[in-house]
C-alpha positions in Angstrom: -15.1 4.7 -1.8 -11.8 6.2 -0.4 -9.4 3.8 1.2 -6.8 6.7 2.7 -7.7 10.2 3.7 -5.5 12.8 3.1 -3.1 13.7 6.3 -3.9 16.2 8.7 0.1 16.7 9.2 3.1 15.6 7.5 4.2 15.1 3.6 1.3 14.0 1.1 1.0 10.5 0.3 2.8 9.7 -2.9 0.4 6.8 -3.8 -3.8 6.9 -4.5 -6.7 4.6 -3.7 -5.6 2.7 -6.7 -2.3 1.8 -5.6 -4.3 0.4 -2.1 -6.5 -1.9 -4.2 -3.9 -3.1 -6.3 -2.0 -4.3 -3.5 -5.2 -6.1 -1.9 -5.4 -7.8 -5.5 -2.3 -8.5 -5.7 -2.1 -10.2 -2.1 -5.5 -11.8 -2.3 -4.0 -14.9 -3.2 -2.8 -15.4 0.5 0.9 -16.0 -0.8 3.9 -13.6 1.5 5.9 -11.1 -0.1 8.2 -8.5 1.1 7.6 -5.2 1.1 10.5 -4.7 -1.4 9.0 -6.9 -4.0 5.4 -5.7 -3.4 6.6 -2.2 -4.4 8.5 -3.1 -7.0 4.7 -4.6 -8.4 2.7 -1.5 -7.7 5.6 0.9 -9.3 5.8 2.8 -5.9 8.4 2.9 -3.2 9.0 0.8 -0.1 8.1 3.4 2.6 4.6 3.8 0.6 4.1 0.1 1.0 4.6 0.5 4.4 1.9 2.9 5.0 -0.7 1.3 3.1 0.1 -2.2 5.4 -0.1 -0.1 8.2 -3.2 1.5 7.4 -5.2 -2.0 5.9 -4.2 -4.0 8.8 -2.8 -6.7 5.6 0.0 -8.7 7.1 2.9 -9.2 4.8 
C-alpha cells in the first residue's frame, strides 16, 4: 500500500513509505515530540518530517 505518491512538481521526496510507517510506530504511543527529535529517530531531516505530518494529518 503506498502512503505518498510521487510529486507532480517540485524536488523528489528524500524519504519512502518506510520512513511514513516508522514515524506512525514511533508516535503510536500518543506521547509529543518535536519534529527535530522525531527526525533525528527516523535518520531523515526535519523538513522531511514536516511533509510526512503534513500529509498524515499526525499532530505533533
Amino acid at each position: 500500500m503506498k502512503i505518498m505518491s510521487i510529486p507532480d512538481y517540485g524536488p523528489m521526496f528524500r524519504f519512502n513509505d518506510a520512513d511514513v510507517y516508522w514515524a506512525l510506530h514511533v508516535l503510536s504511543d500518543g506521547r509529543r515530540m518535536g519534529r527535530k527529535r522525531l527526525a533525528e529517530l527516523l535518520g531523515i531531516g526535519e523538513g522531511s518530517v514536516r511533509k510526512i505530518v503534513e500529509t498524515c494529518g499526525i499532530g505533533i
